[in-house]
MDAnalysis code that builds the backbone (N, CA, C; Angstrom):
import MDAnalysis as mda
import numpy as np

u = mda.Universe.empty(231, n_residues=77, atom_resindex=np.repeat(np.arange(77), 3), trajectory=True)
u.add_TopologyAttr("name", ["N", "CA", "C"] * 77)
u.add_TopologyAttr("resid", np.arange(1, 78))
u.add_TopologyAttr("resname", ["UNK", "UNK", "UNK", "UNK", "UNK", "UNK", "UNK", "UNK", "UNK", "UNK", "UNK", "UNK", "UNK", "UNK", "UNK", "UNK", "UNK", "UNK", "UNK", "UNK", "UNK", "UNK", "UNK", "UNK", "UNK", "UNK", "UNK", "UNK", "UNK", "UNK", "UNK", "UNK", "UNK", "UNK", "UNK", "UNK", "UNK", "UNK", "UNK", "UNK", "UNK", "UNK", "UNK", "UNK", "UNK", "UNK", "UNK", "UNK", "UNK", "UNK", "UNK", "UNK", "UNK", "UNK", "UNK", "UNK", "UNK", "UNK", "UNK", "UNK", "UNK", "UNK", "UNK", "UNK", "UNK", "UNK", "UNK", "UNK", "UNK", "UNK", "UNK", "UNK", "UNK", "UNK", "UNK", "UNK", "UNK"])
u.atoms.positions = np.array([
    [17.453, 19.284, -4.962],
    [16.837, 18.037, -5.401],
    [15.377, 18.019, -4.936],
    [14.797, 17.806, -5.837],
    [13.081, 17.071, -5.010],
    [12.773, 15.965, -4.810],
    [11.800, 16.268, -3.569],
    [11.618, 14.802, -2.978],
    [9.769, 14.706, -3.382],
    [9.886, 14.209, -4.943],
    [8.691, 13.622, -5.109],
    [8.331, 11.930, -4.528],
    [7.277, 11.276, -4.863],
    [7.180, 10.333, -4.054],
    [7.854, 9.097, -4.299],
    [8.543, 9.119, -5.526],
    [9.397, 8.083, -5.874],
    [10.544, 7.926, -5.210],
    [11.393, 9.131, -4.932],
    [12.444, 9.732, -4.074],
    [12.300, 8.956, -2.601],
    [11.324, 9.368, -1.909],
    [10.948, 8.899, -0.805],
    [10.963, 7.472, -0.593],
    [10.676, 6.587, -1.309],
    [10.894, 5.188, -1.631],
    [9.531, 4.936, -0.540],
    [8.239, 4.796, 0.324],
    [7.718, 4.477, 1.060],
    [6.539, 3.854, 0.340],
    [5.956, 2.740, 1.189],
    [5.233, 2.335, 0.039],
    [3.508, 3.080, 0.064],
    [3.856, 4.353, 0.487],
    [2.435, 5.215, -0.390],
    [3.035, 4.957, -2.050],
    [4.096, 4.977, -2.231],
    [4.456, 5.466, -3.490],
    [4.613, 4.060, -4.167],
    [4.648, 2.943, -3.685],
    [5.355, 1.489, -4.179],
    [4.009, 0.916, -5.116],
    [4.158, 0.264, -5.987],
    [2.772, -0.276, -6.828],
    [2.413, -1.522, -6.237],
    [3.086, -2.204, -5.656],
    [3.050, -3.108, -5.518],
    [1.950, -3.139, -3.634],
    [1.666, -1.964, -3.589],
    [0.773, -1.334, -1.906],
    [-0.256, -0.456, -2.829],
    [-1.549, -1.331, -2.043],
    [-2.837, -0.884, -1.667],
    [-3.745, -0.148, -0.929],
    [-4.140, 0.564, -0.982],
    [-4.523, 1.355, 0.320],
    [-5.619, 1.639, 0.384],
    [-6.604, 1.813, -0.817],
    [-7.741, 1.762, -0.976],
    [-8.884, 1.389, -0.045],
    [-9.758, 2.064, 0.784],
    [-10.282, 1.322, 1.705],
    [-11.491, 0.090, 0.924],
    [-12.200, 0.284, -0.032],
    [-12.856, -1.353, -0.992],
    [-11.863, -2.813, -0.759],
    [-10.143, -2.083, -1.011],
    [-9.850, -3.358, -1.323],
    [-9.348, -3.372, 0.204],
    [-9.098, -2.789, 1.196],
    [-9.168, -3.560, 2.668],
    [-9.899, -4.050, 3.287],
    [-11.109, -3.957, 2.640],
    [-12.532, -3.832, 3.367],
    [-12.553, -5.085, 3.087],
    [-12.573, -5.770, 1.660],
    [-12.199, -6.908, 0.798],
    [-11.150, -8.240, 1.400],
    [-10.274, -7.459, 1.411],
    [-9.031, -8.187, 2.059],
    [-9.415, -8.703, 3.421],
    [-10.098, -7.971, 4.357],
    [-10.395, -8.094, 5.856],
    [-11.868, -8.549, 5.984],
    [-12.145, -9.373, 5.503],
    [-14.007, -9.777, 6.129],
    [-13.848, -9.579, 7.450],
    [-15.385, -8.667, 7.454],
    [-15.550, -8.022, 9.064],
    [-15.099, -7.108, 9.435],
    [-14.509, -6.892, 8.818],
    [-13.607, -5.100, 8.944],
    [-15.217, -4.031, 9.280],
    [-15.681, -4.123, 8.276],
    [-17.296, -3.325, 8.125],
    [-17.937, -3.503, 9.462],
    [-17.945, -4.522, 10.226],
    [-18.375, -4.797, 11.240],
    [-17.806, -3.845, 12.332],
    [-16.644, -3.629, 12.650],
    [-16.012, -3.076, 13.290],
    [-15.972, -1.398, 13.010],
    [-16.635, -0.985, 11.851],
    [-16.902, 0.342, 11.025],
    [-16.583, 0.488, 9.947],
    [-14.905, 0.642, 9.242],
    [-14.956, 0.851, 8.195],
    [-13.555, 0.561, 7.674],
    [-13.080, 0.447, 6.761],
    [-12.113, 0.803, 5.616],
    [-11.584, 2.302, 5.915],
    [-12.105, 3.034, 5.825],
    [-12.347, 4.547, 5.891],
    [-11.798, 4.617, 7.296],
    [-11.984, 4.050, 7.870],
    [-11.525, 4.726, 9.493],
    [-10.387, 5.452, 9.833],
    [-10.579, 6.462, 10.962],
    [-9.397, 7.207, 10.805],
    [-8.105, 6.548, 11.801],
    [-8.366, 5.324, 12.316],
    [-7.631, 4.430, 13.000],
    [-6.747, 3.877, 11.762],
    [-7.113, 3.766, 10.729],
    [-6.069, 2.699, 9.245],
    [-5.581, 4.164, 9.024],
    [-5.542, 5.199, 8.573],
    [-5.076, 6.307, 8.249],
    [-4.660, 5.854, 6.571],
    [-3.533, 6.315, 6.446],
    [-2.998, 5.511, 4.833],
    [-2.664, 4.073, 5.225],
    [-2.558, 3.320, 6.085],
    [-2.164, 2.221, 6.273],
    [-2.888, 1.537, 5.249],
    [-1.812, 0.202, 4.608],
    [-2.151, -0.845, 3.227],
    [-1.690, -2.023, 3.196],
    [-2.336, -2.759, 2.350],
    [-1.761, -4.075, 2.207],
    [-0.687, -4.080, 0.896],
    [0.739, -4.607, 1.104],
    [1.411, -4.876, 0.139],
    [1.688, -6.251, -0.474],
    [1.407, -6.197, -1.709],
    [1.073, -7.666, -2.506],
    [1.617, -8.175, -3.123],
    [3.133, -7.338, -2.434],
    [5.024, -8.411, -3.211],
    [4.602, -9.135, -1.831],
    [4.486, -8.582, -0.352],
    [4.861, -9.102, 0.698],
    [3.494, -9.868, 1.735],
    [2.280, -9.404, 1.156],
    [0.923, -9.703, 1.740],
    [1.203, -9.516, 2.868],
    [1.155, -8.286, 3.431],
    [1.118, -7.964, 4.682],
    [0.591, -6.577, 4.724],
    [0.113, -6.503, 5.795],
    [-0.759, -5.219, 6.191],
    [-0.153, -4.536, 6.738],
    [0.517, -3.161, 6.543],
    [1.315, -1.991, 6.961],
    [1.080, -0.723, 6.864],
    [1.754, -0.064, 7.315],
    [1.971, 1.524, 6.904],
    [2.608, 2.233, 6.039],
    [1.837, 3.187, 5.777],
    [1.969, 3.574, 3.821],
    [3.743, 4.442, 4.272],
    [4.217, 4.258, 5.796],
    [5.152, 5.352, 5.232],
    [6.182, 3.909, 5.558],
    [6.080, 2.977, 5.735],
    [7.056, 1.702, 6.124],
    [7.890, 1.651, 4.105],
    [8.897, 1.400, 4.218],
    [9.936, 0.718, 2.840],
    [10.353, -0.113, 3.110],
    [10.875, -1.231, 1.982],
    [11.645, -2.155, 1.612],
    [12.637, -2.067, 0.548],
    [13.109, -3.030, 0.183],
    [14.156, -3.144, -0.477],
    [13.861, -3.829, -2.010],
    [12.256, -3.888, -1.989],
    [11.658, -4.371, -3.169],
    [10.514, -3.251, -3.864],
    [11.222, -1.743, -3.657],
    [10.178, -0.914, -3.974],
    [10.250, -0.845, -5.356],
    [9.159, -0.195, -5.694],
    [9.106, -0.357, -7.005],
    [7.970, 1.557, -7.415],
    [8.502, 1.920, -7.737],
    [7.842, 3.217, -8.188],
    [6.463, 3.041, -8.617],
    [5.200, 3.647, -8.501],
    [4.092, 3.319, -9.170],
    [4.071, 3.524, -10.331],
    [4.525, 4.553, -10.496],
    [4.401, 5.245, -11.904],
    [5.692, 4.864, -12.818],
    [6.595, 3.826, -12.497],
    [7.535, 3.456, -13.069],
    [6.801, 2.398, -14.173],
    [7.130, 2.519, -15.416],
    [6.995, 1.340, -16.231],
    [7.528, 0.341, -16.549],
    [8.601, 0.667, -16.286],
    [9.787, -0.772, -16.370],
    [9.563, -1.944, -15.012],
    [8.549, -1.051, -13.732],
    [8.967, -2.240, -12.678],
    [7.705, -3.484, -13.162],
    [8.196, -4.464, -12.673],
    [7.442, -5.764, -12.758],
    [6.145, -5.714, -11.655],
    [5.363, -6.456, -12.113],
    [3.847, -6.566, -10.832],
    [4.659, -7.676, -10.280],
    [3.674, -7.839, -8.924],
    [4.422, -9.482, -8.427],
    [3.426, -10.804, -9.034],
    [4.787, -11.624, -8.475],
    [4.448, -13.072, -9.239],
    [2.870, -13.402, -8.103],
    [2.104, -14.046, -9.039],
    [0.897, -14.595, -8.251],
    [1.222, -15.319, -6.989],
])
């Protein structure tokens, strides 16, 4: 079997997780202050926007949702 990233269920792979350092940088006023988005202290760490919380890209739930899946839903506003 392979363990592509859907397999893995973590939310590097979940659509509903951000990781982008713009949109943490965004998310966190003052972050820039402190250095960066980019830092190697956040590593993949992201914000997920079923749960608005700031985590680690290898943390799962029970509301994953494949990125590349088309059938999953975005979350409700």
């Amino acid at each position: 079997m392979s363990h592509d990233a859907a397999e893995i269920r973590e939310c590097r792979a979940c659509r509903h997780f951000r990781n982008d350092a713009k949109f943490v940088e965004t998310a966190f006023p003052g972050l820039t202050s402190m250095s960066s988005g980019f830092g190697s202290t956040r590593a993949d760490d992201g914000i997920c926007l079923r749960h608005d919380r700031y985590l680690g890209a290898r943390a799962s739930c029970a509301d994953f949702a494949a990125a590349h899946d088309a059938t999953a839903h975005a979350p409700s506003p």
